[in-house]
C-alpha positions as a printed Julia matrix, in Angstrom:
195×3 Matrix{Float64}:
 128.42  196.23  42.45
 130.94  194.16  40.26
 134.37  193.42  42.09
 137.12  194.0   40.14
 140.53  191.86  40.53
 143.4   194.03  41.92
 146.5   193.71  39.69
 149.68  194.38  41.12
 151.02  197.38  39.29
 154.76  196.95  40.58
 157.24  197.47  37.19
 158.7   194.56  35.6
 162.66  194.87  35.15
 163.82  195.59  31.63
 167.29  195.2   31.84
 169.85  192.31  32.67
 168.88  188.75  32.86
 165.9   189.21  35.08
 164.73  191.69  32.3
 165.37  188.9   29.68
 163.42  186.61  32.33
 160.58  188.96  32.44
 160.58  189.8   28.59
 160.03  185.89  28.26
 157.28  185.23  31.03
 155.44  188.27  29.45
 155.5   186.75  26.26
 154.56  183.23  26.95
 151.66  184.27  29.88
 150.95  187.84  29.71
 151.56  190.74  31.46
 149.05  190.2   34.28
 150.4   187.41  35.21
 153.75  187.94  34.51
 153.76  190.56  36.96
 152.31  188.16  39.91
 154.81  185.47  38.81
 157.28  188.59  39.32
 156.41  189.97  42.2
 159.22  192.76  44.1
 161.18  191.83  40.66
 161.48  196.15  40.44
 163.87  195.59  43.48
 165.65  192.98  41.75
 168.9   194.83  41.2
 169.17  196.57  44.59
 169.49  192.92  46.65
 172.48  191.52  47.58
 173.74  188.11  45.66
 172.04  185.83  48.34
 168.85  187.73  48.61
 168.64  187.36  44.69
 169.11  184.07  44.57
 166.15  183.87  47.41
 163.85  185.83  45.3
 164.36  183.46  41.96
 163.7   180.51  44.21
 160.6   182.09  45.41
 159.81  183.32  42.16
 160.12  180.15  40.36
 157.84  178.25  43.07
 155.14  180.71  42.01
 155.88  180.17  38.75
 155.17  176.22  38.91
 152.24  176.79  41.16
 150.48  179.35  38.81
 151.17  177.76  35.71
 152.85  174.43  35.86
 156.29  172.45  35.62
 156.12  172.34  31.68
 155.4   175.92  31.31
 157.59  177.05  33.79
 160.76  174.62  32.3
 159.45  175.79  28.83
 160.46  179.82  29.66
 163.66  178.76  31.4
 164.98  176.68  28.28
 163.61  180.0   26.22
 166.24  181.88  28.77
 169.05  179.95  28.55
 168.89  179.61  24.83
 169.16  183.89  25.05
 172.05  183.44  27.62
 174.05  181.34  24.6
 174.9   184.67  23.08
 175.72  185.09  19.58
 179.85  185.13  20.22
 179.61  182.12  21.59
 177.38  180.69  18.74
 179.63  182.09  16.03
 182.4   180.16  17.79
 180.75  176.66  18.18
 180.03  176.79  14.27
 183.63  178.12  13.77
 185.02  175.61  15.99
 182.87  172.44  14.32
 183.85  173.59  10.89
 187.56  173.45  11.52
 186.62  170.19  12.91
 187.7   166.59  11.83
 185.18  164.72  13.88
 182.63  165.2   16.44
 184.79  164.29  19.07
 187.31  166.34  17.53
 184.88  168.91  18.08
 184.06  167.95  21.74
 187.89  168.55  22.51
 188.29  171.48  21.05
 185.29  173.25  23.1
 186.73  171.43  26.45
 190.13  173.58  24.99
 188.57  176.5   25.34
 186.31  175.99  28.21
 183.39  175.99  26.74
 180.09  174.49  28.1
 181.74  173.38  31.08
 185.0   172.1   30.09
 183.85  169.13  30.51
 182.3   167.99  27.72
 182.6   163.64  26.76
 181.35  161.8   23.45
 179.07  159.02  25.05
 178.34  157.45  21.85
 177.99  158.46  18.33
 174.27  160.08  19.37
 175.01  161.24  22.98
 177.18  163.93  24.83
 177.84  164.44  28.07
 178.87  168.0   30.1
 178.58  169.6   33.02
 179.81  172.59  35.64
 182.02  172.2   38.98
 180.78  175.69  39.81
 176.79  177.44  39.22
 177.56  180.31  36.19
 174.17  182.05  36.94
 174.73  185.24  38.56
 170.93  185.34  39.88
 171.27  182.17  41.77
 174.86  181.28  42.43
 175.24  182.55  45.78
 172.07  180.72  46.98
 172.85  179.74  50.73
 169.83  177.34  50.73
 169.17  174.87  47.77
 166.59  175.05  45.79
 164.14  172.09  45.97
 164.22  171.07  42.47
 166.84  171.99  39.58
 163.8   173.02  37.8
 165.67  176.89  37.55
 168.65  174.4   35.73
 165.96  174.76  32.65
 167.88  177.5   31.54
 171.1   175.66  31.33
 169.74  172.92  29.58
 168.49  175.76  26.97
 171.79  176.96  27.14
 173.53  174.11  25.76
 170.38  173.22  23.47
 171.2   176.42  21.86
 174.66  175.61  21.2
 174.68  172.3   20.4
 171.87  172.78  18.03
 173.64  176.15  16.05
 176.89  174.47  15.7
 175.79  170.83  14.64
 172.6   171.75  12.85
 170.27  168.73  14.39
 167.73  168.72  17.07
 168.98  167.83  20.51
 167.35  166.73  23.78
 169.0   167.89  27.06
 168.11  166.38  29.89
 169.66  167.57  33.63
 170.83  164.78  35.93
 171.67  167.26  38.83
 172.3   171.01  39.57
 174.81  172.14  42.43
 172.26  174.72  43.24
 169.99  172.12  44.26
 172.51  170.48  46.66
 174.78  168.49  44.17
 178.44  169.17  44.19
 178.17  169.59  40.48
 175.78  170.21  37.68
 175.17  167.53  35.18
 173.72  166.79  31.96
 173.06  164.48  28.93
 172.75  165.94  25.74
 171.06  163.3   23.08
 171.76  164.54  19.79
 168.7   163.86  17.07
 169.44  161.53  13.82
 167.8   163.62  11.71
């Protein structure tokens, strides 16, 4: 008699960011494994803030383990670039239009508190922002840090989608640290392509 692999058959969420998490990890690795990368996820919403941000640690060490860094950074950029709704996108390409120069730009996002607040002109190519506080609601009550600011994927997507609408060129973003991995702020580097 053939054995046949158990699946777990516990729901994936639908709604919320961990829905828009789970959309993503179903669409990049199927269901089947979505739902062991996911596991408990269907009790997502009825955790307290610290529990929550236990379970996405958890979650995302199963997520490396099962199917790698890369893969695993790949779906959180996907994320973050979701999380950089379409207000805020109509903005950045409002705000660079009225624009006299990219640091003119830069300012006027730092006005408003965008990205950060925080936002500097390195050099002609290179941009650098950052967070004194975690934005994520599924992970910024964490009382233990996470190893690795791999989950800080999604905030690099997050100002890759931004960047790119409103300027129109490829960018790299690259994290330096993340507060919810033990650093009293979150940084990053955003290298803006040539062309």
């Amino acid at each position: 008699m053939k054995k046949t692999r158990k699946t777990s058959t516990s729901k994936l969420p639908t709604s919320g960011r961990i829905g828009r998490l789970a959309k993503i990890i179903v669409s990049e690795v199927g269901v089947s494994k979505a739902r062991q990368i996911m596991k408990g996820a269907d009790k997502f919403d009825q955790l307290n803030p610290s529990a929550r941000a236990d379970y996405i640690r958890e979650m995302i060490r199963r997520m490396k383990q099962m199917i790698g860094v890369a893969k695993t950074r790949k779906i959180l950029v996907l994320c973050g670039r979701m999380c950089c709704g379409a207000t805020t996108r109509k903005l950045a390409v409002k705000t660079i239009q009225g624009s006299k120069s990219l640091k003119d730009f830069i300012n006027r996002l730092n006005k408003r508190h965008i990205g950060g607040g925080r936002l500097k002109l390195k050099d002609k190519n290179t941009i650098t922002g950052g967070y004194d506080r975690c934005y994520c609601g599924m992970v910024s009550k964490t009382r233990t840090p996470f190893p690795t600011a791999t989950y800080c994927s999604c905030s690099s997507g997050w100002y890759k989608q931004l960047s790119e609408t409103a300027l129109g060129r490829p960018v790299e973003v690259k994290i330096l640290q993340s507060i919810i991995s033990g650093s009293k702020t979150c940084e990053f580097v955003i290298k803006i392509s040539k062309k």
